[in-house]
C-alpha positions in Angstrom: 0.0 0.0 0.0 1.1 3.4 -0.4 1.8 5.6 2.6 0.8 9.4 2.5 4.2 10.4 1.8 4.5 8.3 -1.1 1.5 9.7 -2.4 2.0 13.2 -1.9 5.4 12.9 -4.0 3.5 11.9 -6.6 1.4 14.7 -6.7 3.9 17.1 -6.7 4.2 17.8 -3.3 7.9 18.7 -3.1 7.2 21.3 -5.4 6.2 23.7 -2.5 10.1 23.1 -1.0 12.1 26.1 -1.1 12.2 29.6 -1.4 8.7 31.5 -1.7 7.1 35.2 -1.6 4.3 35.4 0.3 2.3 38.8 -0.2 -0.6 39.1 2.5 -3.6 41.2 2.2 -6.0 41.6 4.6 -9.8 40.9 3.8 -11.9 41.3 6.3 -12.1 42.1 9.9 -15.1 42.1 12.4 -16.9 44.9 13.3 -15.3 46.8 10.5 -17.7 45.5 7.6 -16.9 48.1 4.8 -13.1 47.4 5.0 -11.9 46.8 1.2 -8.9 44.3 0.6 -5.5 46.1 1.5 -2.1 45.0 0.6 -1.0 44.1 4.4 2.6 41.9 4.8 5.0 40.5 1.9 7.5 37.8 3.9 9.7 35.4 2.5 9.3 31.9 3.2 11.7 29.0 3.8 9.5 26.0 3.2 10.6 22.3 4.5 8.8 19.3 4.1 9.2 16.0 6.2 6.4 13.5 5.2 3.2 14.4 5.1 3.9 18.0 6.6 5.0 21.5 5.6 6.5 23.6 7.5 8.4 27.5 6.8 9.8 30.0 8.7 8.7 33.5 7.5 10.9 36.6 7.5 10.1 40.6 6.2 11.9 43.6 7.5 13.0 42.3 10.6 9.6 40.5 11.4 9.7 37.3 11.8 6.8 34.1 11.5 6.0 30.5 11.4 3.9 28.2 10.1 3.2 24.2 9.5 0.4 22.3 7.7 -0.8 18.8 6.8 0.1 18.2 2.9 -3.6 16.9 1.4 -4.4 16.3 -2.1 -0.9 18.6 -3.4 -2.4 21.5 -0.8 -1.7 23.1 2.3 -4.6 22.3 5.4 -5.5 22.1 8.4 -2.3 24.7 9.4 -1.4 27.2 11.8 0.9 30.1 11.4 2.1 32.0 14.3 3.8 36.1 13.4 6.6 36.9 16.0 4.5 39.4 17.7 1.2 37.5 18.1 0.0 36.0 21.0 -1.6 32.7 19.6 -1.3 30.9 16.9 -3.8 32.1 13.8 -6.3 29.1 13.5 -6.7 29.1 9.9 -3.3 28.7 7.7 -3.8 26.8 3.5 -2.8 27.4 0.7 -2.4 25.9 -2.7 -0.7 25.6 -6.5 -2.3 27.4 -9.4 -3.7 24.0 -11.4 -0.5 23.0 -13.3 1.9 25.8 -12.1 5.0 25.4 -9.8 5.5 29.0 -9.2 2.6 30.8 -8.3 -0.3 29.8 -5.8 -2.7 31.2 -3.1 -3.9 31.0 0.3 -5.6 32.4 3.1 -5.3 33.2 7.0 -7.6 33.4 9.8 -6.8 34.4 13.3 -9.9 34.8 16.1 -9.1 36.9 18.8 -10.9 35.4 22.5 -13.0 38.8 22.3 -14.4 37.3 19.3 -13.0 39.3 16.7 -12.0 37.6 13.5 -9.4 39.1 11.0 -9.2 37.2 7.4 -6.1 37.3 5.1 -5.6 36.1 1.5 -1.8 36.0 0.3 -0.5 35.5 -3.0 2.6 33.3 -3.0 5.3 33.0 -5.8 8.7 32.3 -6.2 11.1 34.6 -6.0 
């Protein structure tokens, strides 16, 4: 039988190893329903795989990040990305390949705050 790993090779998975650009935007943000999508963050991202998992560490200007996620179907789910000044970990993290590219994708990014507020990112990623 094949194992996940084995699997997830096959689909290209060890195409997301490697440098990458990820630009942030921020989408929306509770209480604050008229916002309009605004170019937030562009970090630079290391990106490891071992198995089944991604991980990267992010970098821009001195800021720093993480983040790790379970590789499904050649995508990025089920992660969590943590930004050097946060407090918790942001509970959404996934991202994902344009169909048949190996240098450009998307993804998006959710952190809810205990008070209840909820701020949603999209980010653009490409290779630099």
């Amino acid at each position: 039988t094949l194992c996940c790993a084995d699997v997830a090779q096959g689909q290209g998975a060890s195409g997301y190893v490697g440098e990458w650009k990820l630009a942030f935007s921020s989408e929306s943000r509770s209480g604050e329903p008229a916002t309009k999508p605004t170019p937030w963050l562009t970090f630079t991202a290391t990106v490891v795989q071992v198995d089944s998992a991604l991980g990267g560490a992010m970098r821009s200007d001195g800021l720093t990040g993480q983040f790790g996620c379970k590789l499904r179907a050649g995508a990025c789910t089920a992660g969590r990305m943590r930004l050097s000044w946060d407090e918790q970990d942001w509970q959404v993290f996934e991202f994902a390949l344009e169909a048949g590219s190996t240098t450009k994708g998307a993804g998006r990014a959710e952190i809810r705050f205990p008070d209840g507020a909820v701020h949603k990112y999209t980010f653009v990623m490409t290779r630099p």
